[in-house]
N, C-alpha and C positions, 0 to 999 in steps of 0.2 A: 677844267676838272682839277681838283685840288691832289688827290692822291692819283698819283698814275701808275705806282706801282705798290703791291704788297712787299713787305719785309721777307723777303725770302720766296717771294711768288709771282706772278709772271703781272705783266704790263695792263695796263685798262685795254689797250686795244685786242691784243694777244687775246686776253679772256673773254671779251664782247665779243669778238671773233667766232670762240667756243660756244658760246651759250647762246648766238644766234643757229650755228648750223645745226644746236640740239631743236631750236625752237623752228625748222625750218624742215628737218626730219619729221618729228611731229606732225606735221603740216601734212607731207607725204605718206602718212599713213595713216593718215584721218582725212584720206582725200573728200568725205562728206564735207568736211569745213570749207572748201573750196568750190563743191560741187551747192552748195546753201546758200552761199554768197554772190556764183553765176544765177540760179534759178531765181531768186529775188530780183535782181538787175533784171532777169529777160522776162519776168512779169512784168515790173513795172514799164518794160521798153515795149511790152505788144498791146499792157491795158490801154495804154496810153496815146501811141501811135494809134491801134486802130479803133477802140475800141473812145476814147475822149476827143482825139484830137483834131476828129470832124467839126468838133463843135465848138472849140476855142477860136477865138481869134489873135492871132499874134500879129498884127499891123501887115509892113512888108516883109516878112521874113514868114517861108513858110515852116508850118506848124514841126514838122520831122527835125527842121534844121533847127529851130530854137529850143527846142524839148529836149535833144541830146545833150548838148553843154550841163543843163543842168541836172539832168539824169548820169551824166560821169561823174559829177560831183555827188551827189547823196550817194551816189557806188560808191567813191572812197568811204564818208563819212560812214553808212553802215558795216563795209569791210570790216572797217576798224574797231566795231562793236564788239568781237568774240575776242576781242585785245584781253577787256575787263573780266573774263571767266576764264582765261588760260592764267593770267597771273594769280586771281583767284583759287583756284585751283589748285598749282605751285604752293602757295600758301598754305593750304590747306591739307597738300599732301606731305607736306616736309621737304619739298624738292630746295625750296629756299635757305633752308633751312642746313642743310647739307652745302649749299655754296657757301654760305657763310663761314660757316668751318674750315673753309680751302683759304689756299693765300692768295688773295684775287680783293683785286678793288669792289667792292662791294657796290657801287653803281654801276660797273661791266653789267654785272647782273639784268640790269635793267636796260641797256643801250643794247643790249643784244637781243635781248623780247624784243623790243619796240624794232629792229631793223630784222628780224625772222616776219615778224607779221606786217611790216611795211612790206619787204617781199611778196606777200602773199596780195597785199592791196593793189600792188602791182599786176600783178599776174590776173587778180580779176579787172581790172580796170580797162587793161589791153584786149583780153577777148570782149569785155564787154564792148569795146570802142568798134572794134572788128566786127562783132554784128549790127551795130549800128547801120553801118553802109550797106548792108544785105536788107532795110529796113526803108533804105531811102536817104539816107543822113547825107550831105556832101560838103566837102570844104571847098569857102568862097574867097580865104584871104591868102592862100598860097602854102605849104604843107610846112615848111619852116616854121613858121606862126599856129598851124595846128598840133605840131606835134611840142611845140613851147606849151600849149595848151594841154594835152595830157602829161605834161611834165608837173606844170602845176596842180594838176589833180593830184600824182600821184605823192607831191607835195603837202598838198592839203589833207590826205589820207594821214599821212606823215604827222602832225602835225594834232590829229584825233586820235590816233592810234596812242600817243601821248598821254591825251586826255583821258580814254577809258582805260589806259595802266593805270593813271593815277586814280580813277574811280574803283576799278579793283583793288587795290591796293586799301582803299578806304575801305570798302565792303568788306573785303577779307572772306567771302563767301559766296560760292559758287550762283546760287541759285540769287541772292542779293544781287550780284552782278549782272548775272542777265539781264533781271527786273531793271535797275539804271539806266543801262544801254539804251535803254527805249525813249529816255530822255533826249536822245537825238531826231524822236520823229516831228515833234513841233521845228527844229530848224527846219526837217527837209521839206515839210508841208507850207508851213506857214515862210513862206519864200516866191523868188520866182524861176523856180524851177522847171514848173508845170505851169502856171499860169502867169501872164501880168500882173505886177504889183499893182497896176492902175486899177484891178478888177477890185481892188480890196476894198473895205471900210474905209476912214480917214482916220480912226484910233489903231488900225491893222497895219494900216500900209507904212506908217512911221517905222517899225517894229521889221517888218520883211522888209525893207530898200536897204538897211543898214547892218543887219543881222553876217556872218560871216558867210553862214552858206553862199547867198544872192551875191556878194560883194565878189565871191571866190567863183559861181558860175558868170558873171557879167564879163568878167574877164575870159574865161573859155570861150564864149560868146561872142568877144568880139577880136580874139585870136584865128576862131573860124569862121566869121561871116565878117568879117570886117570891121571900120568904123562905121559904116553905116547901118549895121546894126543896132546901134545905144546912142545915146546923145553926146558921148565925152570919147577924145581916141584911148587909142589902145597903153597908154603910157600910164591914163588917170586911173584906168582899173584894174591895171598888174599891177602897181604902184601899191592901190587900197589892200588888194589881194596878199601880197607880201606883207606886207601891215599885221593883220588879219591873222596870219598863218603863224609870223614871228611870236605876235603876242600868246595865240594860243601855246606856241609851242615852251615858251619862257614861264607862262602860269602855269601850267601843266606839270612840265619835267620839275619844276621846284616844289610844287607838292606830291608828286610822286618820288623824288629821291629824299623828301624831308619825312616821310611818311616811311617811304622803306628804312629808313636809319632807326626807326623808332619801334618797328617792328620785329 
């Protein structure tokens, strides 16, 4: 970060500090936004489990154990959806607008949304993980390696959360934003999240095996069920995974703080 300090005003980190515990208070008093973000996970976690997962076949791994991995992953990816309508928002109500004014690095502003609402992706990821095992889910490759794996989720949450600032930021309006966010449900569907890539088309399955979600659930996947889990160990798909996550996060914060300078 190029400016660390304002002329006369307090630190990047000092203020990012600031204006996450605004965006984390928030959070605490719209506990709907927390309460919308559980109930979506524990649909898709009971449609799924009991209601689909009779009738999938997932090789040797049974169907609870492989559907979780990549059911924590779309939890991050949609957590981080109501990113793009709080920034939006701000925006719209002047809250930004009033930071500006202050003697404050003018991207604190944004490192502290994004780590207020990674907190929260946090928060659902962990109860979501939590009921999982009340579901049937279990770890096969030793808890060290599974809690690496929700570490990565909440990474990768990290990493989206990004992405839809900088879609809010683009939009600039509430209701615009929303509508976007939904541009996350072809990653979470067209993947193999819920189903084998092998089940796909051959112009589909190109498309999901390479896509970030799959690449980012494969490795939770084989964090808790092992290498024998996937074809490649556990090195090839954190590896792809960190990749993955990095890039997002580099395209992302650059058009989101080139985007807030301009605004």
């Amino acid at each position: 970060m190029a400016v660390t300090r304002a002329p006369g005003g307090v630190g990047f980190w000092a203020a990012a500090w600031v204006v996450s515990q605004r965006g984390i208070r928030r959070t605490l008093r719209t506990p709907q936004i927390i309460v919308m973000g559980l109930v979506q996970s524990v649909a898709f976690l009971l449609i799924f489990r009991y209601v689909f997962g009779g009738a999938i076949g997932t090789g040797g791994v049974g169907y609870v154990d492989y559907m979780i991995p990549g059911l924590l992953t779309v939890s991050g990816l949609f957590a981080g959806m109501s990113a793009a309508v709080a920034v939006a928002e701000d925006l719209a109500s002047g809250y930004v607008d009033r930071l500006r004014s202050l003697p404050m690095p003018r991207t604190a502003a944004l490192a502290g949304q994004v780590a207020a609402d990674t907190v929260r992706v946090a928060l659902i990821l962990t109860v979501s993980a939590a009921l999982a095992f009340a579901v049937g889910f279990r770890v096969h490759a030793g808890w060290g390696p599974a809690l690496a794996g929700l570490g990565l989720c909440v990474l990768f949450g990290f990493a989206f959360v990004w992405m839809f600032v900088a879609l809010g930021l683009l939009t600039a309006n509430p209701q615009a934003a929303q509508g976007v966010g939904f541009l996350a449900l072809p990653l979470s569907f067209v993947s193999g999240a819920y189903v084998p890539v092998e089940t796909m088309p051959g112009w589909l399955r190109g498309f999901a095996e390479h896509q970030p979600v799959t690449v980012m659930m494969d490795s939770v996947r084989v964090l808790t069920q092992g290498d024998a889990a996937l074809a490649h160990g556990t090195g090839y798909y954190v590896w792809r995974a960190l990749a993955w996550t990095t890039a997002i996060v580099l395209a992302s914060a650059t058009v989101a703080v080139t985007r807030f300078r301009k605004t």
